[in-house]
C-alpha positions in Angstrom: -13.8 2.4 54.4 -16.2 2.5 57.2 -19.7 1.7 56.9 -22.0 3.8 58.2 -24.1 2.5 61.6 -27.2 2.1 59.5 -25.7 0.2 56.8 -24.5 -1.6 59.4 -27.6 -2.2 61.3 -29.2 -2.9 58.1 -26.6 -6.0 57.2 -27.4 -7.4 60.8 -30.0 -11.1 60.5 -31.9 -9.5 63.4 -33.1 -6.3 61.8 -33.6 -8.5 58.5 -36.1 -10.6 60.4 -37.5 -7.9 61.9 -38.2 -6.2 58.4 -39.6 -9.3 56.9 -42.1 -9.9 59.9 -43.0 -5.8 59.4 -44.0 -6.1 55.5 -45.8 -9.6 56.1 -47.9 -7.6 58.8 -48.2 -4.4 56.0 -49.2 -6.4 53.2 -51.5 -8.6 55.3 -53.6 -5.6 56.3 -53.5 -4.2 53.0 -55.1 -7.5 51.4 -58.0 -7.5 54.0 -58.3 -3.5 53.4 -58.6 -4.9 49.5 -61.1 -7.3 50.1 -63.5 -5.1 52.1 -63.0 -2.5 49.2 -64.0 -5.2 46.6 -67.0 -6.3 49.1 -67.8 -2.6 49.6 -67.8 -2.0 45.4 -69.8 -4.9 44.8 -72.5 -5.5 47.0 -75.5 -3.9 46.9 -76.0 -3.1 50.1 -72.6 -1.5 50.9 -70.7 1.6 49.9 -67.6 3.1 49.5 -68.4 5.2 52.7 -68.8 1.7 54.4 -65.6 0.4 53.0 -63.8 3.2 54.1 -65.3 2.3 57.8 -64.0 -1.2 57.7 -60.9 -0.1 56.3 -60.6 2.4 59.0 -61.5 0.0 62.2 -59.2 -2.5 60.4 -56.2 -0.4 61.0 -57.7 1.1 64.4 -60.2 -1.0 65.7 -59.1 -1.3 69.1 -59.3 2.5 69.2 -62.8 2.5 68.4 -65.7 4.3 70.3 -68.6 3.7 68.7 -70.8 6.0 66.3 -71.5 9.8 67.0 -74.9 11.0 66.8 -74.5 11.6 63.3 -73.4 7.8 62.4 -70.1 8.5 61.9 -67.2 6.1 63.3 -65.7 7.5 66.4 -61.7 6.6 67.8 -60.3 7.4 71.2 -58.9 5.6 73.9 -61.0 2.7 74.9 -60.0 0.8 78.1 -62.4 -1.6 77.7 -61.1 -2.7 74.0 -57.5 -2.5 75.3 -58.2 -4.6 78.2 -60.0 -7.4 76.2 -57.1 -7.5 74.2 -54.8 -8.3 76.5 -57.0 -10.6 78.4 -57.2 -12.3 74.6 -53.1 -12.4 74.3 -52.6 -13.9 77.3 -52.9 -17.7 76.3 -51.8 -16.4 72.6 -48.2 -15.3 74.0 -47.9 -18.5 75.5 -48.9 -20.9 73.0 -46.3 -18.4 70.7 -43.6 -19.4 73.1 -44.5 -23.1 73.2 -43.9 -23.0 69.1 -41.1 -20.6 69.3 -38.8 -22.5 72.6 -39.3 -25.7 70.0 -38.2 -24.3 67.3 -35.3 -22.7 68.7 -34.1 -26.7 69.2 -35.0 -27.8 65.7 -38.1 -29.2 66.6 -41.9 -28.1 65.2 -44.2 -28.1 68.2 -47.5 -27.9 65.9 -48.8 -30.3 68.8 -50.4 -27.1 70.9 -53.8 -27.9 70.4 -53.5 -30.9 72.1 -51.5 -29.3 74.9 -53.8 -26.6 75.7 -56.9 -29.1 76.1 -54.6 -31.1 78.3 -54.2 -28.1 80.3 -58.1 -27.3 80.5 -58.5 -30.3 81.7 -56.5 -31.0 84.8 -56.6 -27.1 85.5 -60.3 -27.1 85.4 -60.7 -30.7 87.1 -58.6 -29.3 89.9 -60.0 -25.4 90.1 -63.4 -27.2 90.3 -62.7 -30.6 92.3 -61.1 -28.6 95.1 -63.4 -27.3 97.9 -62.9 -24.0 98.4 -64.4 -24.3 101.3 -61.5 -26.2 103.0 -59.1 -24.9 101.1 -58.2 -21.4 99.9 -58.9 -19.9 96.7 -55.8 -18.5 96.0 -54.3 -22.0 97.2 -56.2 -24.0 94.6 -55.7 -21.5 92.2 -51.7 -22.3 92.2 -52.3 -26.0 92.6 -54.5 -25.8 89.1 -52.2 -23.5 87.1 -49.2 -26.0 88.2 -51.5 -28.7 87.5 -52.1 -28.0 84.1 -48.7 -27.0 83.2 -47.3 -30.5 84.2 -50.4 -32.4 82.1 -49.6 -30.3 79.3 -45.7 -30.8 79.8 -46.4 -34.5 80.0 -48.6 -34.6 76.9 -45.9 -32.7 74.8 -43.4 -35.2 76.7 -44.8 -37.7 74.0 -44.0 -36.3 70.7 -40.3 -35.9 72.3 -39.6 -39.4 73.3 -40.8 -40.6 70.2 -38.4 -38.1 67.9 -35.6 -38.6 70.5 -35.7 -42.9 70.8 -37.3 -43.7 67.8 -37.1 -40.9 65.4 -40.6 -40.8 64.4 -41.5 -37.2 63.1 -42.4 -34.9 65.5 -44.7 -33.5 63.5 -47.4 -36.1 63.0 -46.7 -37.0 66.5 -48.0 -34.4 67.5 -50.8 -34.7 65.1 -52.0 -37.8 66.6 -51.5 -36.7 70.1 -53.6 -33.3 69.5 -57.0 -35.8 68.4 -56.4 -38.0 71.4 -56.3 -35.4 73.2 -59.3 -33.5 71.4 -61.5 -37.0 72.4 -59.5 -38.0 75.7 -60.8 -34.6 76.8 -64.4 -34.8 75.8 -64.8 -38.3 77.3 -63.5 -37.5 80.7 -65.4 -33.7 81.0 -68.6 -35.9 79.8 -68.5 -38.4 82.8 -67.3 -36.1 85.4 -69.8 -33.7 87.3 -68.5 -30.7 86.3 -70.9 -30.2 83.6 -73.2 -27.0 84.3 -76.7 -28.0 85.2 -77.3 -25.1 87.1 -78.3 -22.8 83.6 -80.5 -25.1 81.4 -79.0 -23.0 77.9 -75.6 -24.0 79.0 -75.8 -27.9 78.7 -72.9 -28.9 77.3 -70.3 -26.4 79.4 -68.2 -26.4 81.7 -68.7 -24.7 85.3 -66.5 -21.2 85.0 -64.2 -21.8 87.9 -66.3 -18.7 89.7 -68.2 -21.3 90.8 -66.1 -22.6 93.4 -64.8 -19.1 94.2 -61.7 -19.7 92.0 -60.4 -16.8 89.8 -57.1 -15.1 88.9 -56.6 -11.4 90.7 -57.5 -8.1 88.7 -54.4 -6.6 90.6 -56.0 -3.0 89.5 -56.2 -3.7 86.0 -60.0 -3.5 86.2 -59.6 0.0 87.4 -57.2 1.0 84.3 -59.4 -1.0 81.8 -62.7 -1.1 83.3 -65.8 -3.1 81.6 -62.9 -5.3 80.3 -61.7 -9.2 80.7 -58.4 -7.9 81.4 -56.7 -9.9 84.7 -53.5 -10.2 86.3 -53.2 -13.6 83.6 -51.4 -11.1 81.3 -48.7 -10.0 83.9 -47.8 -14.3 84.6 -47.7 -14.2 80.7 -45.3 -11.5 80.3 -43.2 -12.9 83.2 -43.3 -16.5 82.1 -41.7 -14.8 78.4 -39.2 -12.5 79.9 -38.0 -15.7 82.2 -37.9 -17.9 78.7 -35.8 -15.5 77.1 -33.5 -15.6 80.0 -33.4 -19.3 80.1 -33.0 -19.6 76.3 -30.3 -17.1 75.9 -28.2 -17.2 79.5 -28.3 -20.4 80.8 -26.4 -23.6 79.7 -29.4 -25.3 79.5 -31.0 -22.6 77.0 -27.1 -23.1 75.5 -27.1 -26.9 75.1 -31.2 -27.0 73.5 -30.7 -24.8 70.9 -27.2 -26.5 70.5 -29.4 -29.7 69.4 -31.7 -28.1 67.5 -28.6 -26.5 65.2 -26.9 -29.7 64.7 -28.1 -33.0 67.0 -24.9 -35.4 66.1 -22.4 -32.5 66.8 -23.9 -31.4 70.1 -23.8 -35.3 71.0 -20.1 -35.5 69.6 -19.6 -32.3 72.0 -20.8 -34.4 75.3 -24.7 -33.0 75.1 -27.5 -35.5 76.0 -29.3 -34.7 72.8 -32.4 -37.1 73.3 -32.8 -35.6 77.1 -32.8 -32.2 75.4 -35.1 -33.5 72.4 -37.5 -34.3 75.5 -37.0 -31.8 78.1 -38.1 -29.5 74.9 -40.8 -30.6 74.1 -42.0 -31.3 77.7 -41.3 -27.0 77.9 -43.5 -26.1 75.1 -46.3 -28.3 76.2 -46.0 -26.6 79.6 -46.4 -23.4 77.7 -49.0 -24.3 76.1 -50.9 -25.5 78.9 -49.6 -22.5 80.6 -52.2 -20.3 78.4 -55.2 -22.6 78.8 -54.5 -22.6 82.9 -54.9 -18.7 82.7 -57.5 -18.2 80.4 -59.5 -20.7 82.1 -58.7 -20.0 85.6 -59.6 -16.1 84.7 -63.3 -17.0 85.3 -64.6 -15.0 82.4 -64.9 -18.0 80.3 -66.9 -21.2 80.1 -65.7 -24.3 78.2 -67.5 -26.3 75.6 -66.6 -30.1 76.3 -67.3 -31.7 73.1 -63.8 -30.9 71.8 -63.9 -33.5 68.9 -65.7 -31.3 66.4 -62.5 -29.1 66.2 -59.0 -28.1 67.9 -58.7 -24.9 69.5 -57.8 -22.5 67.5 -55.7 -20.7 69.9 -52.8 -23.5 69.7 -52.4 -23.2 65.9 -52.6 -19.4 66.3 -49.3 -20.1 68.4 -47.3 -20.5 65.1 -48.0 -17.6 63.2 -47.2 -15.4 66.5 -43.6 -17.6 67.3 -43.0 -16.7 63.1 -43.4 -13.2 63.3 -41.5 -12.5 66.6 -38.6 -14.6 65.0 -39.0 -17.4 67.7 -37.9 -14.1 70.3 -39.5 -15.2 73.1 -39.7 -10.9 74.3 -40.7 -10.4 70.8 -43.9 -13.2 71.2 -45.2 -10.4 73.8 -45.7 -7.9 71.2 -46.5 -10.1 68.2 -49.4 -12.0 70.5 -50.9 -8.2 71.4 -51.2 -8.0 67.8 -53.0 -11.1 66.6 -55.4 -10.4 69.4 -55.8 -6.8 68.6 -57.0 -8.3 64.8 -59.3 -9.8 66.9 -60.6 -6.9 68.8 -61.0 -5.3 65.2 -62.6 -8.0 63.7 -65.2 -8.0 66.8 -65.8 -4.2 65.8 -66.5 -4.7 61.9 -69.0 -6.8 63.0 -70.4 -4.7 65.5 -70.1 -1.3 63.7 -70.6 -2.6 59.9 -72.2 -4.8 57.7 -68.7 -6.8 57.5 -68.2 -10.0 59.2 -65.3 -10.5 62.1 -64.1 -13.4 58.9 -62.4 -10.7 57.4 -59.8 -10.5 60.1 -59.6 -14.0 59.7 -58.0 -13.8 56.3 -55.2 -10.8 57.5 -53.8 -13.1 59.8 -53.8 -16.1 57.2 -52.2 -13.9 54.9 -49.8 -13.0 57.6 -49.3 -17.0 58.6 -48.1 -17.5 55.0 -46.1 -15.1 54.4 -44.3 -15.5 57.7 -43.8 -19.0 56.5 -42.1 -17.3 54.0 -39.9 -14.9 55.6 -36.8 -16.3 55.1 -37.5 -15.5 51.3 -38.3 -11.9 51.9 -35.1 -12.1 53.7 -33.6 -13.4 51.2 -35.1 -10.0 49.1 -33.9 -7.9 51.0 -30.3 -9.0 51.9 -30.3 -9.3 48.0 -31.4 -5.9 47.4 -28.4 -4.5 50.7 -25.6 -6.2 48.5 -26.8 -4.6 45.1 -26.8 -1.2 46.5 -23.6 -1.6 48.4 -21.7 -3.2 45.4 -22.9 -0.2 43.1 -20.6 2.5 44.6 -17.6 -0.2 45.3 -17.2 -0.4 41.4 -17.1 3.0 40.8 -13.3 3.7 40.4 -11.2 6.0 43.0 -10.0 9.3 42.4 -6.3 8.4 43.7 -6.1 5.5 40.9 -5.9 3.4 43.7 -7.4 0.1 43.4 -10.4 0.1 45.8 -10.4 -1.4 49.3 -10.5 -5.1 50.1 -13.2 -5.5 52.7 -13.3 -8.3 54.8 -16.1 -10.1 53.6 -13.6 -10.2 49.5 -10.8 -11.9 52.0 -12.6 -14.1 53.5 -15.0 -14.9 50.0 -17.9 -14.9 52.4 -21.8 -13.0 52.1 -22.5 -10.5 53.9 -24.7 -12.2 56.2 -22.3 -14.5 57.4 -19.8 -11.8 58.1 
């Protein structure tokens, strides 16, 4: 017997994945709508009224307009939320692809961080080093984006030729490389001139990279989003993901990393260079990483802090949670990097518009960072509950006292998934 397309569809890994990524998002926003219910309940100087607010701009807070006359929320279209958002997924889709092209070859890339100050560095030590005025903008703008890509691609080259020649964990390679990194950083911005003296409250920062006439094109994107960040940064994004995804899934070279990642001593046995690969992958996800600080810096909306020790940028450890929830798809990282910075945007407008605190949004996405670690388990769930229902109506005996059919999967004594 036949089964229908949906069944089907339903049996496929890919729409399991998809499902588990959907109900970690759902019951993520419905724990942070719990907690401002329980703040709301509790405190004495908020209602239910207000909890239904933060509820509300929870769910739609890139939508928001403001209050009306009256004090009451208003929602709309609002370029200038929607273009900060994107300006804000930029480096987030890229450090989701640096996570998500390692783990594709069996590594764990939680060395980001590091990457991404890597990148600030030589991009803004070239953006700002440059003279624009022998030089063009747009010509120093290229030579700082593939600047920082290659610092970042050699930082993550580290963690990889350890794994590869003397197996030492990737993962607290990359530990230690993200803190050297974190005071290699600090150390050089400190000695270098690039410190702005200009504005006495900004000791401590970094020139934006306005000030030697560097910055990344609008393209028109100011017109659609106006007041907003928003830059043509987003469109390199989406290009450098769509050309990942190509590499990763059509090449032989996408073929033969992932082949390492499912089994290193069988893609060796097969002829692969599997300590090249171990390398050349990590070397591609600390590109990528770099890859988001180079256009989030080179924007010139944004200023950088130089004493990096205190903390790593969040931004590379948001990189996991987005590579989990797109199911390491590197077109999928596009839309799950719109959405952690949307949660952003929202938390930005709690604070704004309520008596809550942006933290709130803080706890959504670490809700939704553990139970994407957990999604093979939800998987798990529901593949369980697919094989329950099908197996329900198989037992049911046939009208022709026939016995029933043999379906492949009872040949081949095989699950469902594997079939």
């Amino acid at each position: 017997m036949k089964k229908p397309p949906v069944s089907s569809l339903l049996q496929k890994d890919a729409t399991r994945s998809i499902l588990a990524s959907i109900l970690s998002i759902l019951i993520g926003l419905v724990v942070g709508c719990v907690i401002v219910l329980i703040v709301g309940l509790t405190s004495d100087n908020l209602s239910l009224s207000s909890a239904w607010d933060g509820i509300r701009l929870i769910f739609a807070g890139i939508f928001s307009t403001g209050r009306s006359a009256a004090g009451s929320l208003t929602f709309g279209f609002n370029p200038t939320n929607i273009g900060n958002m994107l300006f804000r997924a930029t480096p987030l889709i890229l450090t989701g692809l640096s996570v998500a092209v390692a783990f594709k070859t069996g590594l764990f890339n939680i060395g980001a961080p590091g990457q991404y100050l890597m990148g600030t560095l030589a991009t803004l030590m070239l953006a700002l080093g440059i003279p624009s005025e022998t030089v063009p903008p747009a010509l120093i703008w290229i030579i700082a984006f593939v600047g920082g890509c290659l610092a970042g691609a050699l930082w993550g080259a580290i963690p990889g030729l350890l794994k590869a020649f003397l197996n030492i964990n990737e993962v607290l390679a990359c530990i230690m490389t993200n803190w050297l990194a974190a005071n290699l950083v600090t150390w050089l911005f400190d000695i270098s001139n690039f410190k702005n003296v200009v504005e006495n409250t900004k000791s401590g920062y970094i020139y934006k990279t306005t000030f030697n006439g560097v910055a990344t094109p609008k393209l028109g994107l100011d017109k659609l989003f106006p007041s907003s960040q928003v830059n043509a940064g987003i469109l390199v994004a989406i290009l450098i993901a769509i050309l990942m995804y190509v590499v990763m899934n059509k090449t032989t070279l996408g073929y033969q990393l992932k082949a390492c990642g499912a089994n290193r001593h069988a893609a060796r046995y097969a002829g692969i260079q599997d300590r090249r690969n171990i390398v050349l992958s990590m070397a591609i996800s600390g590109a990528l990483a770099a890859a988001g600080a180079s256009l989030y810096y080179l924007s010139g909306n944004t200023e950088f802090f130089w004493s990096t020790y205190q903390s790593l940028p969040a931004t590379g450890f948001n990189g996991i949670p987005v590579a989990l929830l797109a199911v390491n798809n590197p077109i999928g990282v596009i839309f799950t990097g719109c959405f952690m910075s949307m949660l952003d945007i929202s938390g930005l407008q709690l604070t704004k518009l309520t008596a809550y605190n942006e933290y709130i949004t803080d706890v959504i996405i670490a809700t939704i960072v553990y139970l994407s670690a957990f999604s093979l388990v939800i998987k798990m769930l529901i593949s369980g509950r697919k094989k329950k229902q099908a197996a329900a109506p198989a037992a049911l005996p046939q009208d022709n006292d026939e016995p029933p059919e043999t379906t492949q999967d009872e040949e081949t004594g095989k699950g469902g998934e594997e079939a």
